[in-house]
VEXGUSE-976167 format. One record per residue (C-alpha): residue in three letters; z, y, x negated; residue number from 1. Coordinates in steps of 0.2 Angstrom, whole numbers. Layout:
+------+-------+-------+-------+------+
| resn |     z |     y |     x | resi |
+------+-------+-------+-------+------+
|  ala |     Z |     Y |     X |  NUM |
...
+------+-------+-------+-------+------+
This chain:
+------+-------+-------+-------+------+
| resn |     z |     y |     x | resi |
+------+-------+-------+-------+------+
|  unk |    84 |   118 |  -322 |    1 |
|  unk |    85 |   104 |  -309 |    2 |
|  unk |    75 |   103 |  -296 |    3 |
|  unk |    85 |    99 |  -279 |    4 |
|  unk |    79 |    99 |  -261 |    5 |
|  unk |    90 |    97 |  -245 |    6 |
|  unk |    82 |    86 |  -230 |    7 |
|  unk |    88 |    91 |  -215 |    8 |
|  unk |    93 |   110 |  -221 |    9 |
|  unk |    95 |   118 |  -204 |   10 |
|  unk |   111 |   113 |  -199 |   11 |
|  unk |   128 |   120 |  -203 |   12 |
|  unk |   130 |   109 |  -217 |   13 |
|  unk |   114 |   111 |  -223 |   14 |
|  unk |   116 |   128 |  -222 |   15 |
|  unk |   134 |   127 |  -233 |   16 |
|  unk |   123 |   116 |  -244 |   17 |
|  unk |   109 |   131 |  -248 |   18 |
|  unk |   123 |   145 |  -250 |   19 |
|  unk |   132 |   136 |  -262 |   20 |
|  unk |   112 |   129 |  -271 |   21 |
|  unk |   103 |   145 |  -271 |   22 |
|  unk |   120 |   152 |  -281 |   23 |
|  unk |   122 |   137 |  -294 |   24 |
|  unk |   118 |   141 |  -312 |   25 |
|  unk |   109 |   123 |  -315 |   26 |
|  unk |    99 |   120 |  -301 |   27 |
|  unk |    85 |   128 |  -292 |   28 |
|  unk |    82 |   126 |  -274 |   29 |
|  unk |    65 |   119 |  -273 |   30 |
|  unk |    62 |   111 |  -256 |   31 |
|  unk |    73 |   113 |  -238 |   32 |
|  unk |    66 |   105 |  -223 |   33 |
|  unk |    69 |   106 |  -204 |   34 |
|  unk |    58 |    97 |  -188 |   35 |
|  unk |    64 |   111 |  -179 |   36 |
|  unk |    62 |   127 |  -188 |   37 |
|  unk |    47 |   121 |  -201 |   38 |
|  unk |    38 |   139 |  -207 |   39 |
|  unk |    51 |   148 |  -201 |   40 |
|  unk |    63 |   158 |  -216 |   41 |
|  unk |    78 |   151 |  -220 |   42 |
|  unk |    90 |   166 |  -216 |   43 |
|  unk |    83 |   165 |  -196 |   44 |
|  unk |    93 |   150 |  -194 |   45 |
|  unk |   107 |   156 |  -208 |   46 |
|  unk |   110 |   175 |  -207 |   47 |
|  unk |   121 |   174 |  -220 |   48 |
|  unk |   108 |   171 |  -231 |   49 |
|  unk |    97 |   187 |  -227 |   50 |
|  unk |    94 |   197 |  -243 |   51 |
|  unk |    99 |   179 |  -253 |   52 |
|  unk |    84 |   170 |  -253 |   53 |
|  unk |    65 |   171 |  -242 |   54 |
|  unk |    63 |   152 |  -245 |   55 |
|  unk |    55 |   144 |  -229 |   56 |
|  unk |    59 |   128 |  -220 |   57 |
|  unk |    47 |   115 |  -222 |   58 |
|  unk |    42 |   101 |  -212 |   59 |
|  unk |    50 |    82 |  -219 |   60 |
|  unk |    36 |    75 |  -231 |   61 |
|  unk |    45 |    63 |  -241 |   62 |
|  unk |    27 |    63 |  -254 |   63 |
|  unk |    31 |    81 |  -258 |   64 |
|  unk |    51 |    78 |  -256 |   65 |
|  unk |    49 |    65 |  -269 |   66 |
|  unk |    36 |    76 |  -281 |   67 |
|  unk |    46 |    92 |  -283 |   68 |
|  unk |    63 |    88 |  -282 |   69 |
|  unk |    77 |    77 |  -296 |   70 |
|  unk |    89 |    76 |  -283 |   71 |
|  unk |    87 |    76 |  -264 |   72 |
|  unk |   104 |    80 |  -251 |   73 |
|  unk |   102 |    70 |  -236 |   74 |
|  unk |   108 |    80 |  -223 |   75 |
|  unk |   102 |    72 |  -208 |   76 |
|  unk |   110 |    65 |  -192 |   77 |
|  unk |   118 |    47 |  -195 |   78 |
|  unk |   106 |    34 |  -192 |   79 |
|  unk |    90 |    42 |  -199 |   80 |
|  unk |    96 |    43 |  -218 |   81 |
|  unk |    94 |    24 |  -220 |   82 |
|  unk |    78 |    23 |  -214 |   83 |
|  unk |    70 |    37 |  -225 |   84 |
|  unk |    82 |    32 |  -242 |   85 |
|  unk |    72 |    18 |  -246 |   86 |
|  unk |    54 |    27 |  -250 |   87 |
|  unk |    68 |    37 |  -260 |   88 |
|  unk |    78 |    24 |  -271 |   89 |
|  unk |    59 |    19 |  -275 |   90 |
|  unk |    57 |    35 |  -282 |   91 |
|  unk |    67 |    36 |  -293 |   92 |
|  unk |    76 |    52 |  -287 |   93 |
|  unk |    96 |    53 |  -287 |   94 |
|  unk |   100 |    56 |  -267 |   95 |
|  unk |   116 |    62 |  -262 |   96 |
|  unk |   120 |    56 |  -244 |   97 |
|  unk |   130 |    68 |  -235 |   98 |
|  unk |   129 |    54 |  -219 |   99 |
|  unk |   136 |    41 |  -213 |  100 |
|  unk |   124 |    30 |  -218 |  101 |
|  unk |   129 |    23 |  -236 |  102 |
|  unk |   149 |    27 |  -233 |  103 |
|  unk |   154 |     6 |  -229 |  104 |
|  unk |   152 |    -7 |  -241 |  105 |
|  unk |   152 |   -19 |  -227 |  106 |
|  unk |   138 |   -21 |  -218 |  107 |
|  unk |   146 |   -29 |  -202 |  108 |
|  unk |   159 |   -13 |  -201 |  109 |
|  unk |   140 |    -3 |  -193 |  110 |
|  unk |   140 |   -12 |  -179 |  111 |
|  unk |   160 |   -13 |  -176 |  112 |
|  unk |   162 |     7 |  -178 |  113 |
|  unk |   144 |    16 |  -175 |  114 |
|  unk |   135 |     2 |  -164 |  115 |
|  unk |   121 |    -1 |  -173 |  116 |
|  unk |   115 |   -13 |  -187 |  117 |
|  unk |   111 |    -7 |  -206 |  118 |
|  unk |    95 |    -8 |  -208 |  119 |
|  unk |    94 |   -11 |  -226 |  120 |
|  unk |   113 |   -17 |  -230 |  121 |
|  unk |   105 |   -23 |  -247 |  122 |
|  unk |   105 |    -5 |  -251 |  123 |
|  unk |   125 |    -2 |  -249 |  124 |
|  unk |   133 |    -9 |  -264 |  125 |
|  unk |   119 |     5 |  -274 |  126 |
|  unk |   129 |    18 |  -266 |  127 |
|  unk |   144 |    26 |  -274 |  128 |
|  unk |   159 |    32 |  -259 |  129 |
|  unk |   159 |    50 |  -266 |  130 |
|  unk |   178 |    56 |  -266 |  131 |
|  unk |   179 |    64 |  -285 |  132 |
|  unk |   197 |    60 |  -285 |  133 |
|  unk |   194 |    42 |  -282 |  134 |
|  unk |   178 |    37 |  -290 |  135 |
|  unk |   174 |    50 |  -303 |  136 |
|  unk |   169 |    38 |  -318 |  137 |
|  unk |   157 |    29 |  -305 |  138 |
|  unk |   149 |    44 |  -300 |  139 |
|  unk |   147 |    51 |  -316 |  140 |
|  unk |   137 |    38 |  -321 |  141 |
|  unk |   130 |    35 |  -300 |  142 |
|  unk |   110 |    37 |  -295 |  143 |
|  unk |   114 |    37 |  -277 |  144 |
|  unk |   131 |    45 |  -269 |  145 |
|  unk |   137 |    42 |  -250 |  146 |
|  unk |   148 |    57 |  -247 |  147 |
|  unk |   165 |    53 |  -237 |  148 |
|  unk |   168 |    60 |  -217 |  149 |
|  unk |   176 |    75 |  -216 |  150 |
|  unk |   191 |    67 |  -206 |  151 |
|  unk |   190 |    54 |  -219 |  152 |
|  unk |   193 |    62 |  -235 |  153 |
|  unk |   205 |    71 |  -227 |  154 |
|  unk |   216 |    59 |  -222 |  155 |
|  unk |   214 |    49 |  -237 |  156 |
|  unk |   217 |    59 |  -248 |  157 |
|  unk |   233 |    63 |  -242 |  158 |
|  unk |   239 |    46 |  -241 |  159 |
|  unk |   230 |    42 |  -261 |  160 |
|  unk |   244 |    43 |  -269 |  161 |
|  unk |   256 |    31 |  -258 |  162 |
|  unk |   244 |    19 |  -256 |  163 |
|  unk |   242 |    15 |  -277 |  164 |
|  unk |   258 |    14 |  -277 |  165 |
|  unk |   260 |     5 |  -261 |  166 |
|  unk |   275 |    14 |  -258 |  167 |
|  unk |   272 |    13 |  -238 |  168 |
|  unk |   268 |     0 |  -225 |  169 |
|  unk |   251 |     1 |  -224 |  170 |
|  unk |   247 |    -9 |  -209 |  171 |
|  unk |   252 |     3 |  -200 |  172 |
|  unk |   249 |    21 |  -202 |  173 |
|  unk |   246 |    35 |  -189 |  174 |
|  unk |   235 |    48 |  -193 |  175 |
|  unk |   232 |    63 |  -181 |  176 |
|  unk |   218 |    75 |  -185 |  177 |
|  unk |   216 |    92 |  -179 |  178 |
|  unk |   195 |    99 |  -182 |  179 |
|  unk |   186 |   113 |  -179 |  180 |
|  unk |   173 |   118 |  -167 |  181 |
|  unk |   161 |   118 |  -183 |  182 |
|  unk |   163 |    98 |  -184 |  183 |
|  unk |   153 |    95 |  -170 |  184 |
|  unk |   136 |    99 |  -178 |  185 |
|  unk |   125 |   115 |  -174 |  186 |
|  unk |   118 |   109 |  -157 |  187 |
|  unk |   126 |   112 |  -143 |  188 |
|  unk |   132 |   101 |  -129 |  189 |
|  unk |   142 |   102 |  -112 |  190 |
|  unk |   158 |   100 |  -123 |  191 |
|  unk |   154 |   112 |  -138 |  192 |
|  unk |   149 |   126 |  -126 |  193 |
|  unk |   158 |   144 |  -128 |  194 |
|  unk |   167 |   142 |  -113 |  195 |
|  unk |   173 |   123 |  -113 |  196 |
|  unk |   177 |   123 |  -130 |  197 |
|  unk |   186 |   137 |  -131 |  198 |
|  unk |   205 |   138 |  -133 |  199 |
|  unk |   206 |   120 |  -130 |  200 |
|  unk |   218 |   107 |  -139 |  201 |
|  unk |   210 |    93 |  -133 |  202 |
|  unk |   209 |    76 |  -136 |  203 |
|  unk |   193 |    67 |  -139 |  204 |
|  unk |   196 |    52 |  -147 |  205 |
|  unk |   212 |    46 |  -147 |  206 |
|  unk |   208 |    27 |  -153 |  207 |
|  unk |   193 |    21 |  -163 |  208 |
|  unk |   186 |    35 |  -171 |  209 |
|  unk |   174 |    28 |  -183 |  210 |
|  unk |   180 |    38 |  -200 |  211 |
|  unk |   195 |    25 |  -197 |  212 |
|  unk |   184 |    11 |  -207 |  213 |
|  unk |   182 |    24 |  -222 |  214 |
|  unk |   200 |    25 |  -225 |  215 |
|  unk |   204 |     7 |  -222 |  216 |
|  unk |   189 |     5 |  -234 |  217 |
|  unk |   197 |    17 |  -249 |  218 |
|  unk |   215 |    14 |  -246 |  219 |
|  unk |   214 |    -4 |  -246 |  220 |
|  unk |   206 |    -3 |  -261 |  221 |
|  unk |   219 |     9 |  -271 |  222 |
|  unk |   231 |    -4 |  -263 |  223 |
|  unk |   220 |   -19 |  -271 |  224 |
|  unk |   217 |   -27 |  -255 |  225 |
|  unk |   234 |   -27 |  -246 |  226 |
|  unk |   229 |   -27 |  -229 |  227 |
|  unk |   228 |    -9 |  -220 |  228 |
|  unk |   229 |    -4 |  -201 |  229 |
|  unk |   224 |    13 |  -199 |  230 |
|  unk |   228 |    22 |  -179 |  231 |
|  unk |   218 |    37 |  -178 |  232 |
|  unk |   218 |    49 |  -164 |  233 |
|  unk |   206 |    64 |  -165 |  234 |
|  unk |   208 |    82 |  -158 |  235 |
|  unk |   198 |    97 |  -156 |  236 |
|  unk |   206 |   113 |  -158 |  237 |
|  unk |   202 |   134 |  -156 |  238 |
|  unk |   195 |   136 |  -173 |  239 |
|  unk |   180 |   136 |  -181 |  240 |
|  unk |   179 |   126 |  -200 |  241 |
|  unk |   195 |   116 |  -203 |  242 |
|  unk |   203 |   103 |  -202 |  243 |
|  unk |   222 |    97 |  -204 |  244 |
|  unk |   226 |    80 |  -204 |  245 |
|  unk |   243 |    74 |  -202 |  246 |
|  unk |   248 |    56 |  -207 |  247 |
|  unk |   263 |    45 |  -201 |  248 |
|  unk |   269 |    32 |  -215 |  249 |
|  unk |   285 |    21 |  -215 |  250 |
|  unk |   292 |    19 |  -231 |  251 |
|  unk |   294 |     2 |  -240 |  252 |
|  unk |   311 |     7 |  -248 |  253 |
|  unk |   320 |    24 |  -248 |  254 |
|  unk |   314 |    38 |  -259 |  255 |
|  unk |   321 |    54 |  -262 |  256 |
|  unk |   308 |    73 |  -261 |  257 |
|  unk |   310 |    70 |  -279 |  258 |
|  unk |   301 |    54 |  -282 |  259 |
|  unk |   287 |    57 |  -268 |  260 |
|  unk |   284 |    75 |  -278 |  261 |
|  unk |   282 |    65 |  -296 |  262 |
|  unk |   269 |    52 |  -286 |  263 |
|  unk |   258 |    66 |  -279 |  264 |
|  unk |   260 |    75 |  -296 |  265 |
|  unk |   255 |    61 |  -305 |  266 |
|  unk |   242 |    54 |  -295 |  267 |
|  unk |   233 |    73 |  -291 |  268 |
|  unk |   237 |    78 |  -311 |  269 |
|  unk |   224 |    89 |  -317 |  270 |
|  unk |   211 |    88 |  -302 |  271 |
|  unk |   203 |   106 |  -300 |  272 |
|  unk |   203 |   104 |  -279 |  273 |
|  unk |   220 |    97 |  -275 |  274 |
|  unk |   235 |   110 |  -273 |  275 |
|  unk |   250 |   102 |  -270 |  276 |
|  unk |   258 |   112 |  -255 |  277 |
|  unk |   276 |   112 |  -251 |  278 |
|  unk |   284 |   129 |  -252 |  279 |
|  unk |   300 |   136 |  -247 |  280 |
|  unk |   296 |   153 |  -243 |  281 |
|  unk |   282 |   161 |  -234 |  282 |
|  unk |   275 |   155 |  -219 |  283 |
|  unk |   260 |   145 |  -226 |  284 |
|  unk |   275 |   132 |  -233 |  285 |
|  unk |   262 |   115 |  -230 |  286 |
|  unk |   245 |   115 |  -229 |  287 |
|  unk |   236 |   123 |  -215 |  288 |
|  unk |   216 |   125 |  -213 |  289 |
|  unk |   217 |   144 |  -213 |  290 |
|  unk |   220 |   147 |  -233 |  291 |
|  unk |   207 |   133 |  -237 |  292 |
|  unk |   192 |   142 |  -228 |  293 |
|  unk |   176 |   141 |  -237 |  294 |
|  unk |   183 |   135 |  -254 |  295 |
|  unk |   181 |   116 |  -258 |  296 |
|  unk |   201 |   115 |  -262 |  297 |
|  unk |   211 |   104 |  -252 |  298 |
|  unk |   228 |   105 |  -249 |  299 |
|  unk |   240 |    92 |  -249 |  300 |
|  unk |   259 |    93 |  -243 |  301 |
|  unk |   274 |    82 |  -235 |  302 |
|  unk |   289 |    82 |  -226 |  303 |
|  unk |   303 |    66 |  -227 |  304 |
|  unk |   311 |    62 |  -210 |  305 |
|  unk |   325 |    53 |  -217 |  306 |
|  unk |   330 |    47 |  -202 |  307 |
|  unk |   316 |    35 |  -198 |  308 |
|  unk |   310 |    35 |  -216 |  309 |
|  unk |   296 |    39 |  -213 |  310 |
|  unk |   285 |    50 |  -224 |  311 |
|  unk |   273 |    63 |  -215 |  312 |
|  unk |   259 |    68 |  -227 |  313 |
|  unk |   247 |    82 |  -222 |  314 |
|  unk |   231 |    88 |  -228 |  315 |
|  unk |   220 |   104 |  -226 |  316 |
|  unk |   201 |   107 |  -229 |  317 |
|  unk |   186 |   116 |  -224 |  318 |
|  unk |   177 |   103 |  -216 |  319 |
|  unk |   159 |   110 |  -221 |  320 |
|  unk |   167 |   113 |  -238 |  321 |
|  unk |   178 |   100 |  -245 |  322 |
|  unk |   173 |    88 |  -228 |  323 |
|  unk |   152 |    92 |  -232 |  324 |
|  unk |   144 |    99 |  -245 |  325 |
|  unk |   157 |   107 |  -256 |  326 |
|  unk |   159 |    92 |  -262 |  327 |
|  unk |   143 |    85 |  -261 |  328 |
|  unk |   141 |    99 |  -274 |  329 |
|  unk |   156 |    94 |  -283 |  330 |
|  unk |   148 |    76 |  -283 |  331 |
|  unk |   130 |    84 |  -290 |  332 |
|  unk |   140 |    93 |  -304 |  333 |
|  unk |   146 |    78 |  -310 |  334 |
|  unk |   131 |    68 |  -308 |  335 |
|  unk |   123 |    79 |  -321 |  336 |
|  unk |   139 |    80 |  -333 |  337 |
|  unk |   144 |   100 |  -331 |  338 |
|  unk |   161 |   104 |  -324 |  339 |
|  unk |   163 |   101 |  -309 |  340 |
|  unk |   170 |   119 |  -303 |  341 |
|  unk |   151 |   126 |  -306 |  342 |
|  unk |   145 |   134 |  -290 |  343 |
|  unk |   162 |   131 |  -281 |  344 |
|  unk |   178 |   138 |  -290 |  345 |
|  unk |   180 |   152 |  -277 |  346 |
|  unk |   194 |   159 |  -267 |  347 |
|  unk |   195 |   154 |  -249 |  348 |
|  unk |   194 |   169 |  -237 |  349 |
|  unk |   209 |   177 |  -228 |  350 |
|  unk |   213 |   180 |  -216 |  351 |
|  unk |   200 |   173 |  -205 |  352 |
+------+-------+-------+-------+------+
């Protein structure tokens, strides 16, 4: 049984991380920690977990962190991660980042997107970007694993197969992305009140978001290193997980449904979390957050505006699943070679 241990358990994503732990058949939850709620049992802060486990938070003591646990989760604000890994990579532990902290091979892309200098940038090529569909080989064989932004890995994702193919003029893509309240972490703020947030579609970072340097980062290398311009604007809508991204591409040349449908097959072939979505009946006919809902699936789909031709590819996850520690699980399961559906291959819920 592996040992694993979660720094920074009492937020919504460590909480999505100790439902999906405490249930895996191949690892045992050995260690959760929280500044905030040390001593206190765990289902206090996660109801859901009442009757599931009378595990308590503990206060962060990397010493004990580092003595009971194989494999730590980071799940800690952006910012504290790179100072605590080090002590960590010493160890000899595997860590799995769920932060922002290990995400950009570039050092000088800290300052530019999250105003702040790496302070061990040395550490960052240790690191593998943690999408599955994308670097699975590297993660199999991986100590340390930086998991993607939830924007990020959505919006990649869906634009993937293009990009290899380099079947779109990648210097200039439009991206919207559509989150939910979820996204913005467990403590609250003036925006992230009941009543501000509620019922809102509102823009809150229509330029510059800072997941833009991770899809750069990923498409520009499935393009081998064509040059890539990413526009993203950021909106927060009336839901609660989710997120829907929606990309804007211009085609190179013309394609017909037909072509675009064998590249996504291709590219997507056999990947347990991808369903291609693109249906003529039903009202669910492309992706939409609501179906994907605490499974780790994400759902892709596209529409062909033939008279621009422009592609618009779209893209649905749970943002604390697929966009956290869904597939920061997934990411653990094939670190220790078992399939990589163990712990996750559930059915979303619906309706919610």
């Amino acid at each position: 049984m592996v040992r694993v241990g979660i720094v920074g358990a009492s937020g919504y994503t460590g909480g999505e991380l100790l439902r999906l732990l405490l249930r895996h058949p191949e690892v045992e939850v050995a260690h959760a920690t929280s500044r905030e709620y040390a001593g206190e049992y765990v289902f206090r802060v996660h109801p859901n977990l009442r009757g599931i486990t009378n595990l308590k938070f503990e206060k962060p003591n990397l010493d004990e962190t580092i003595k009971r646990c194989d494999i730590v989760f980071m799940a800690t604000p952006h910012g504290v991660s790179s100072r605590i890994v080090p002590r960590l990579v010493e160890s000899g532990v595997k860590i799995i980042d769920l932060s922002a902290d290990f995400r950009l091979k570039n050092p000088e892309d800290y300052p530019a997107w999250y105003g702040w200098n790496h302070p061990n940038p040395q550490l960052l090529d240790k690191f593998v970007y943690g999408v599955p569909e994308l670097h699975r080989e590297e993660i199999r064989k991986a100590q340390f694993v930086a998991c993607p932004g939830c924007m990020a890995v959505a919006a990649t994702l869906a634009l993937a197969p293009l990009a290899k193919k380099r079947l779109v003029k990648l210097d200039g893509i439009v991206i919207d992305v559509m989150m939910g309240s979820s996204g913005a972490g467990a403590k609250p703020s003036r925006s992230t009140h009941h009543a501000e947030r509620y019922g809102v579609i509102r823009p809150y970072k229509p330029a510059g978001h800072r997941h833009t340097a991770e899809i750069e980062q990923e498409l520009r290398a499935l393009a081998e290193g064509e040059e890539v311009k990413v526009a993203m604007s950021a909106h927060a809508v009336n839901i609660v997980r989710g997120i829907l991204a929606v990309a804007h591409a211009f085609l190179k040349e013309k394609l017909t449904l037909a072509e675009i449908w064998k590249v996504y097959r291709e590219f997507y072939q056999g990947e347990p979390f991808i369903r291609l979505v693109k249906d003529r009946k039903g009202i669910y006919k492309l992706p939409d957050p609501k179906a994907v809902v605490g499974s780790n699936f994400c759902d892709i789909g596209f529409e062909l505006d033939e008279h621009t031709n422009r592609i618009v590819a779209l893209s649905a996850i749970d943002n604390l699943m697929k966009g956290a520690a869904g597939i920061a699980v997934q990411n653990l399961n094939i670190m220790l070679g078992i399939d990589e559906r163990t712990g996750l291959d559930i059915p979303a819920l619906y309706p919610v």
